[in-house]
C-alpha positions in Angstrom: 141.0 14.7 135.3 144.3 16.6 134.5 145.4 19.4 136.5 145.4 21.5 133.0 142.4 20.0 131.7 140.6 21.4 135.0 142.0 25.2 134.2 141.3 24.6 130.8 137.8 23.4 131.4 137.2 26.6 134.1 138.2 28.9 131.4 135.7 27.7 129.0 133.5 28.2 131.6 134.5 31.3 132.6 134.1 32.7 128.8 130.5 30.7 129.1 129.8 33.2 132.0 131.1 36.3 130.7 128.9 35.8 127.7 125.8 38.4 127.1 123.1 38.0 129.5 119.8 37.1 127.9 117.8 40.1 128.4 114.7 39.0 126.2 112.0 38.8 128.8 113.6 42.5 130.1 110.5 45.2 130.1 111.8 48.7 129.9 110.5 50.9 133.2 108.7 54.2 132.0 111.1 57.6 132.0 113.3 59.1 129.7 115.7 57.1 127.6 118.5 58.1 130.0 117.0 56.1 133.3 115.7 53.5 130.9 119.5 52.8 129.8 120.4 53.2 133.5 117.6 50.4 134.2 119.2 48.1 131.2 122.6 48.3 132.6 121.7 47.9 136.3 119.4 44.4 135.3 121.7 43.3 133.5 124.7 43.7 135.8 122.2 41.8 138.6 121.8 39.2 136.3 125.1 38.7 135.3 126.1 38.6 139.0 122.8 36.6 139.5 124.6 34.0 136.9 128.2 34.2 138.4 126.7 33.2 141.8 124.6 29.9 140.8 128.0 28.9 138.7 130.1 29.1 142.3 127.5 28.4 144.6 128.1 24.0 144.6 132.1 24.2 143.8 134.7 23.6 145.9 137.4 25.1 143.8 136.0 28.4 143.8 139.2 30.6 143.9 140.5 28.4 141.2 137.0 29.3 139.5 137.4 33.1 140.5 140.5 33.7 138.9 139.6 32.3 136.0 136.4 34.3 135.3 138.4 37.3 136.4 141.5 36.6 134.1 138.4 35.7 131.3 137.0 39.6 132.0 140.5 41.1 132.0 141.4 39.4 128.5 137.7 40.5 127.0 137.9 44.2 128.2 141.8 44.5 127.0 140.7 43.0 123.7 137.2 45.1 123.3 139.7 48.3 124.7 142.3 47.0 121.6 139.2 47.1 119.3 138.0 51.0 120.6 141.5 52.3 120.2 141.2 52.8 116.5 137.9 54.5 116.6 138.8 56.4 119.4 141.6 58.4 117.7 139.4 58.4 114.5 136.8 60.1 117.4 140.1 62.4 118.3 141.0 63.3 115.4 137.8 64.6 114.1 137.1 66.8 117.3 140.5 68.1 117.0 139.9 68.8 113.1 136.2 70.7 113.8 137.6 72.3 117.0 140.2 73.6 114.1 138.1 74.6 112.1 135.9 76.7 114.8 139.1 78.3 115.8 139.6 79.4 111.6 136.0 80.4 111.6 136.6 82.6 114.6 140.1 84.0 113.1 138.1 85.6 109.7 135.2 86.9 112.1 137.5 88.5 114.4 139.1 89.6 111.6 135.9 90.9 109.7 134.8 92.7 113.0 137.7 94.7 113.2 137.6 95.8 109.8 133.8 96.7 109.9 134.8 98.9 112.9 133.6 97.1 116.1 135.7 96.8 118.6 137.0 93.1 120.4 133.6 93.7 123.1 131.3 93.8 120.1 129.0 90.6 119.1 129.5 90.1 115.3 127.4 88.4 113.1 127.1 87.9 109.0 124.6 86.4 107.2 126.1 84.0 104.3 124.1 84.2 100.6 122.6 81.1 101.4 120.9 82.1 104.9 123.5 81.0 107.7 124.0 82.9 110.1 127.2 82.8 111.7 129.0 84.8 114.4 130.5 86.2 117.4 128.7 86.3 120.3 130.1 87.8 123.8 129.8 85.4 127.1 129.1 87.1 130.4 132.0 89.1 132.3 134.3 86.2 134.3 136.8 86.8 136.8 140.1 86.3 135.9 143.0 86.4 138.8 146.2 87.8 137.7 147.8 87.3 140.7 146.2 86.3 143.9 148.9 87.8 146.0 147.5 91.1 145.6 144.2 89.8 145.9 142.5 92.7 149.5 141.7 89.9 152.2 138.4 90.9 152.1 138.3 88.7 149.1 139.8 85.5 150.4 137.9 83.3 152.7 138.9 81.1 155.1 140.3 78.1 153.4 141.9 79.9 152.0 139.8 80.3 148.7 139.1 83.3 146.0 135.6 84.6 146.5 135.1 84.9 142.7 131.6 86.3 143.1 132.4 89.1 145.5 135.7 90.2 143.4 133.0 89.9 140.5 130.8 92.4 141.9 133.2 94.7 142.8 134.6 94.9 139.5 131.2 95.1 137.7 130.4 98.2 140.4 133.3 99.8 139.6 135.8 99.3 142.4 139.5 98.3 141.7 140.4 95.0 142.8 144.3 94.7 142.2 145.0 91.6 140.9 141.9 90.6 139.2 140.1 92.0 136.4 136.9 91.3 133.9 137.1 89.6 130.9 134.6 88.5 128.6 135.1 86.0 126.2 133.3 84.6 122.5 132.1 81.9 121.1 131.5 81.1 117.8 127.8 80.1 116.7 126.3 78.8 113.9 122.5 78.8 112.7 
């Protein structure tokens, strides 16, 4: 046999190899659908590893049979990876469109609030005619460093790192802690 018909016949095998596992005979475990997709992917990793080591297990040209199966993987993923790309930035696109649109949502209510006299540290909600709720609500105080230069030592530990939940509490008892402050932030909801 030809040098090239030996690579050409390990890379038929190789593709043989890669193929899908048959995971007929497979019985799910018990649990939650999240370890039972764990489970699916573990079994079938073993078995295609299982499959992998009977093909190498009588050959004598087993680096020869390695790269093959590993150039046969590369090619398959970059190929599956070409065929995600488009849906991927369709994926993108559409978070960046609704992320858009939150961000418009949040622009009228801010806007609303104001001009129904709340202030920026009010929650704000209106109901639409056809039921919806949708709103403003406030999330909880968070620390916000300004500048950690200023920052008492009292509030840096050893490492040296911000002890956000000591600055916290001073600020929410009152104290001044230059260089840091409170802010609280919204989120949009919808119901």
């Amino acid at each position: 046999m030809k040098l090239t018909d030996q690579v050409n016949d390990l890379i038929e095998q190789s593709q043989h190899l890669l193929s899908p596992v048959p995971m007929d005979d497979w019985t799910p475990p018990p649990g939650p659908p999240e370890d039972v997709q764990r489970a699916w992917e573990a079994e079938e990793t073993r078995r295609y590893h299982a499959r992998v080591d009977a093909y190498l297990a009588d050959r004598s040209d087993r680096l020869s049979a390695l790269k093959a199966i590993c150039q046969s993987a590369k090619e398959r993923s970059d190929r599956y990876e070409d065929m995600a790309d488009p849906w991927l930035r369709l994926a993108r696109r559409q978070k960046g469109l609704a992320a858009y649109v939150e961000q418009l949502a949040r622009n009228v209510l801010e806007t609303e609030r104001l001009q129904a006299g709340y202030t920026a540290n009010d929650a704000y909600q209106v109901t639409q005619p056809n039921g919806t709720k949708i709103g403003l609500r406030l999330s909880p105080p968070s620390v916000r460093i300004l500048d950690e230069s200023l920052l008492p030592p009292a509030f840096i530990a050893h490492e040296p790192r911000v002890l956000k939940s000591a600055i916290s509490t001073a600020l929410k008892a009152g104290q001044e802690v230059p260089g840091a402050t409170l802010e609280r932030g919204t989120h949009l909801h919808w119901k």
